[in-house]
C-alpha positions as CSV (number, residue, x, y, z in Angstrom):
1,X,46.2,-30.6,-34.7
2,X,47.6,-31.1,-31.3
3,X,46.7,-34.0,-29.0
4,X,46.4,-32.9,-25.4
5,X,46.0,-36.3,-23.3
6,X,44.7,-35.1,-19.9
7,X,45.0,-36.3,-16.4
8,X,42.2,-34.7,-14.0
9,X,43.5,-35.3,-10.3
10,X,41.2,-35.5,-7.0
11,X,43.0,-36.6,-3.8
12,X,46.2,-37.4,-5.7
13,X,44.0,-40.3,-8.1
14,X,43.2,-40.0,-11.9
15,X,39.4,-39.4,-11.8
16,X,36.9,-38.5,-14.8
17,X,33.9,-36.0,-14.3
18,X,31.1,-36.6,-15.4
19,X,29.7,-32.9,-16.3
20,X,32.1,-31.2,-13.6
21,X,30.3,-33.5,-10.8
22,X,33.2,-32.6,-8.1
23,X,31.3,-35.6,-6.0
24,X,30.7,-38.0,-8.4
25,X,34.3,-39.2,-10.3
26,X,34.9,-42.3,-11.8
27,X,38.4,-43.5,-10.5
28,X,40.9,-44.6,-12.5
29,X,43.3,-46.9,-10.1
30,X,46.8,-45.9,-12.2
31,X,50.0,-44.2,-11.0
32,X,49.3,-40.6,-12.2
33,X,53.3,-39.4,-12.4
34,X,53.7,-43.0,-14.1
35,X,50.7,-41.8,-16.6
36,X,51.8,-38.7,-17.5
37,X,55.5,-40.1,-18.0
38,X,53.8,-42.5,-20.5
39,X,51.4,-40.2,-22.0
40,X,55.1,-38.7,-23.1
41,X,57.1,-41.8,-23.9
42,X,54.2,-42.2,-26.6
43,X,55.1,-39.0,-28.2
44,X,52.6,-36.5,-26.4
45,X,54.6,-33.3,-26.7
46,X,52.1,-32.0,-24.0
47,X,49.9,-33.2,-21.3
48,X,46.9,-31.1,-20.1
49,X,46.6,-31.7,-16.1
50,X,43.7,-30.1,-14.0
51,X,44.1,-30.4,-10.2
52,X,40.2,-30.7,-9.2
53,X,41.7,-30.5,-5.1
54,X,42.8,-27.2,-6.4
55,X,39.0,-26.0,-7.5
56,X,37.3,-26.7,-4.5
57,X,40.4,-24.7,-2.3
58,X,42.4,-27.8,-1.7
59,X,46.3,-28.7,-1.9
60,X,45.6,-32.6,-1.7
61,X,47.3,-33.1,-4.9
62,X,50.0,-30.3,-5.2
63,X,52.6,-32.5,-4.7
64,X,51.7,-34.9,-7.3
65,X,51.2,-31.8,-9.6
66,X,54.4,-30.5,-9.4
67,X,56.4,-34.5,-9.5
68,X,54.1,-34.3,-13.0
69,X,55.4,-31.0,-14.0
70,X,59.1,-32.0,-12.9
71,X,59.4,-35.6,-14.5
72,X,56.8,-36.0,-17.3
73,X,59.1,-35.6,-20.0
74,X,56.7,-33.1,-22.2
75,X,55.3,-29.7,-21.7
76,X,52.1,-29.3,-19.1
77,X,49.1,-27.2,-19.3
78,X,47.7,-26.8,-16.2
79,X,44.6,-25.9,-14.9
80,X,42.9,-25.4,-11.6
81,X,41.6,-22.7,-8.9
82,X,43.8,-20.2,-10.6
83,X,42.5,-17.0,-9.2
84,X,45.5,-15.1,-8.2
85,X,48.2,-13.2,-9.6
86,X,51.0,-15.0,-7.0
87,X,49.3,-19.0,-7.6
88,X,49.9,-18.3,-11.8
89,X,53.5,-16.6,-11.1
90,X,53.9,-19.8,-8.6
91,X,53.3,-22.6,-11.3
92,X,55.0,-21.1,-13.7
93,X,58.4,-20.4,-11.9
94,X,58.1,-24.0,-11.1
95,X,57.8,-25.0,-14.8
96,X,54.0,-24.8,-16.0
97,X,54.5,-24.3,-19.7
98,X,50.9,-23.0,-19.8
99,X,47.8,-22.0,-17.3
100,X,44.8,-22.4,-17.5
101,X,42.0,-19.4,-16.3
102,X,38.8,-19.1,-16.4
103,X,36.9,-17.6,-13.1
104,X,39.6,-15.3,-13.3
105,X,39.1,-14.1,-16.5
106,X,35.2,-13.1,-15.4
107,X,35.7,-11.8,-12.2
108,X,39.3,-9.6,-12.8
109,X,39.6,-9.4,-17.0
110,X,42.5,-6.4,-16.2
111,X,44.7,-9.0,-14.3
112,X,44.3,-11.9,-16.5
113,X,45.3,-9.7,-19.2
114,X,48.2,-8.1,-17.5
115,X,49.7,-11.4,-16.9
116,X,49.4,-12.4,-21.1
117,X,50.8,-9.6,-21.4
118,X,53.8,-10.5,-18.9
119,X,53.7,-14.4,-19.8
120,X,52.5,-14.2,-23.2
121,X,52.1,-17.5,-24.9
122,X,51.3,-19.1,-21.6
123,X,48.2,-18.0,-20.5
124,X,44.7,-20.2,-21.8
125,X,41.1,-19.0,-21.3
126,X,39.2,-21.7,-20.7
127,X,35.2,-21.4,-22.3
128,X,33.2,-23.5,-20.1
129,X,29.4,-23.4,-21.2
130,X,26.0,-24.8,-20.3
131,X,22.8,-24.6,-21.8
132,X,24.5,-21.5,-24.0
133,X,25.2,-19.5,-21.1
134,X,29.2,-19.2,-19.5
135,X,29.6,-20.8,-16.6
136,X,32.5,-20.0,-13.4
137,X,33.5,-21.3,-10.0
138,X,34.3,-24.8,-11.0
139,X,31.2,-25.1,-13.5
140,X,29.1,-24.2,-10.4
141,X,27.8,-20.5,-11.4
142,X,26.3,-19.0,-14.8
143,X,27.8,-16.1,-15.8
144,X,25.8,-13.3,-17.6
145,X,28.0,-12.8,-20.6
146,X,28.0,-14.8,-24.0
147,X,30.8,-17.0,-24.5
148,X,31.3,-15.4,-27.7
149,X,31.5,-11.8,-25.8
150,X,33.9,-13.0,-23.5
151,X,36.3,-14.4,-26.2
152,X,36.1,-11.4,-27.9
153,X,36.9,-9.0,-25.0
154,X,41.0,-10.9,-25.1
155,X,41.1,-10.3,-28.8
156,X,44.6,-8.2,-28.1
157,X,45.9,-10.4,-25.0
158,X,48.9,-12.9,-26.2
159,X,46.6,-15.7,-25.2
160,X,48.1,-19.4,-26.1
161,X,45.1,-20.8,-26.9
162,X,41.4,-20.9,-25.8
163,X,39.5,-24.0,-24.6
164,X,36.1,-25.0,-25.3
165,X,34.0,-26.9,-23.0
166,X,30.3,-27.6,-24.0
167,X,29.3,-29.2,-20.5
168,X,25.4,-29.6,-21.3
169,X,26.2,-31.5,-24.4
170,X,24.4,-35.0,-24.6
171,X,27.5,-37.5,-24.5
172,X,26.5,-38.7,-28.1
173,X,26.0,-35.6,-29.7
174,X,29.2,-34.9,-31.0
175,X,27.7,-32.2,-34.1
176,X,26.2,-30.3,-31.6
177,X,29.1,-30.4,-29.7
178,X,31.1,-29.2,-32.6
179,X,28.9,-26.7,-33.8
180,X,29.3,-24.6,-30.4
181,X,32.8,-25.4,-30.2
182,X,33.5,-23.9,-34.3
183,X,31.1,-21.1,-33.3
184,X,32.8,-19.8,-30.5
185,X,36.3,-20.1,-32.7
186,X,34.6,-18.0,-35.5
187,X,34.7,-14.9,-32.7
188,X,38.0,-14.8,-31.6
189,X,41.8,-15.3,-33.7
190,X,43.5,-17.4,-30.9
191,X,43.7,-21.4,-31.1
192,X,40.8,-22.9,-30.1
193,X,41.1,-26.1,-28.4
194,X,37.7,-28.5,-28.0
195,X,37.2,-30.5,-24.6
196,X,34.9,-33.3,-24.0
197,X,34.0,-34.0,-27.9
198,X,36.4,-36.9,-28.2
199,X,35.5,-40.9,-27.4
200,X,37.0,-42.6,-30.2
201,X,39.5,-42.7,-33.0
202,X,36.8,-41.3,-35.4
203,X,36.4,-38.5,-33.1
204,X,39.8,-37.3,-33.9
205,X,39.6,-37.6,-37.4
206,X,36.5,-35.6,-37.1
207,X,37.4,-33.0,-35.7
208,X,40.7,-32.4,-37.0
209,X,39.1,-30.9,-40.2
210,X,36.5,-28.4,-38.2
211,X,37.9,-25.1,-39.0
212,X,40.1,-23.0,-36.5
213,X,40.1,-25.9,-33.9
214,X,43.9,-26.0,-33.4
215,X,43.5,-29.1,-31.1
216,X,41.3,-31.5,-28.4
217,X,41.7,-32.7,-24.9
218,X,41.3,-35.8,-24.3
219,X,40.9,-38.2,-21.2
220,X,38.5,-40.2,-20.1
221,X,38.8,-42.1,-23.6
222,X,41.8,-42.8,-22.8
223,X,41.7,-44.2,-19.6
224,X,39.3,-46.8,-20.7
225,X,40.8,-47.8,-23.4
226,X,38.1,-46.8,-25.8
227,X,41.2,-44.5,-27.5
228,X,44.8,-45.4,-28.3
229,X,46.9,-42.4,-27.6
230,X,49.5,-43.1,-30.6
231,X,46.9,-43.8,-32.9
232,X,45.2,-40.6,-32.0
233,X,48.3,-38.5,-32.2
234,X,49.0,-39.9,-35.7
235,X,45.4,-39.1,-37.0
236,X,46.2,-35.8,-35.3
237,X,49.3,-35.5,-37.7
238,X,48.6,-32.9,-41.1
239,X,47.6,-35.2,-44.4
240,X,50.2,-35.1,-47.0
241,X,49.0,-33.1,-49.9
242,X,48.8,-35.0,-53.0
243,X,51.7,-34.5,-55.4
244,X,51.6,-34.8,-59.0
245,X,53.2,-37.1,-60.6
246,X,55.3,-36.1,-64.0
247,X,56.6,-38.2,-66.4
């Protein structure tokens, strides 16, 4: 399973949402180049990054964005106000190993498509759902389709991977969590990747055996300390398979 520590940015500081809350962050008072950098030194082979500046229509944090992409030292994912052909060819001529869609994919499915199809490998739908239903715009409008639907309509798109984000989810219900996260991976083929269902160590170990979850996202945890990010990526590592032993 693969560790994605992530760095949210708003106004060029490390912030947590709490359930998308654009106006409510908690602000974590760090360097975010120097975290990223770190979050790599500590064998993170990538980094998930979303510029929240970018959401709300914003280049506050651009810069910052691109010194992380630049000088992290591991791969980025990178989400954002993606809803353009030239913004996702942008990021990844400057070095975006992935991007992250998710308006997009409602409101123009042939484009998003087109460009797996152009970038395949780099392009992640991101599943972002509340009270059942999928939700756009920076978690600010429902959708009408299922999230299951709407996974299934990029069953043929090279997608890298799909991200789950239950965003009604009470924060200590991690088996509810789960079971719309696994539910959602049962209708599509791509690697699913949970969000938001990880504050400890035992999280990790957790999830790592819920079928077709490929990997997690994790941030706030560790920005208060509640997660060590080695410790997670070796509980993130496959268990040996026991070997017999012959005499």
């Amino acid at each position: 399973m693969i560790i994605y520590p992530t760095i949210e940015l708003q106004q060029g500081k490390c912030v947590s949402l709490q359930r998308g809350r654009l106006d409510e962050p908690s602000i974590w008072h760090v360097d975010p180049v120097a975290t990223a950098q770190s979050f790599a030194e500590q064998g993170a082979q990538w980094i998930h990054v979303t510029d929240l500046d970018a959401v709300a229509g914003s280049s506050d944090s651009e810069a910052i964005v691109e010194e992380i992409v630049r000088s992290a030292g591991a791969s980025i994912q990178l989400g954002g106000g993606f809803r353009s052909r030239d913004r996702i060819e942008q990021w990844i001529d400057k070095g975006a190993g992935r991007i992250v869609v998710s308006t997009l994919a409602v409101q123009d499915p042939n484009l998003v498509k087109e460009m797996a199809l152009r970038y395949p490998d780099q392009i992640v739908l991101a599943v972002d759902v509340f009270q059942g239903k999928m939700m756009t715009d920076g978690w600010r409008q429902t959708g009408a389709m299922q999230p299951e639907d709407f996974v299934k309509a990029y069953a043929d798109s090279p997608l890298a991977g799909v991200i789950v984000t239950d965003i009604d989810a009470d924060i200590g219900d991690q088996d509810a969590q789960l079971g719309l996260v696994s539910g959602i991976a049962e209708a599509t083929h791509h690697q699913v990747i949970a969000r938001g269902t990880v504050r400890s160590s035992d999280d990790v170990s957790r999830i790592k055996y819920v079928p077709k979850i490929s990997g997690t996202l994790i941030g706030r945890a560790l920005f208060s300390k509640d997660i060590d990010l080695q410790d997670a990526l070796a509980l993130a590592e496959p268990t040996p398979e026991p070997k017999a032993e012959f005499q």
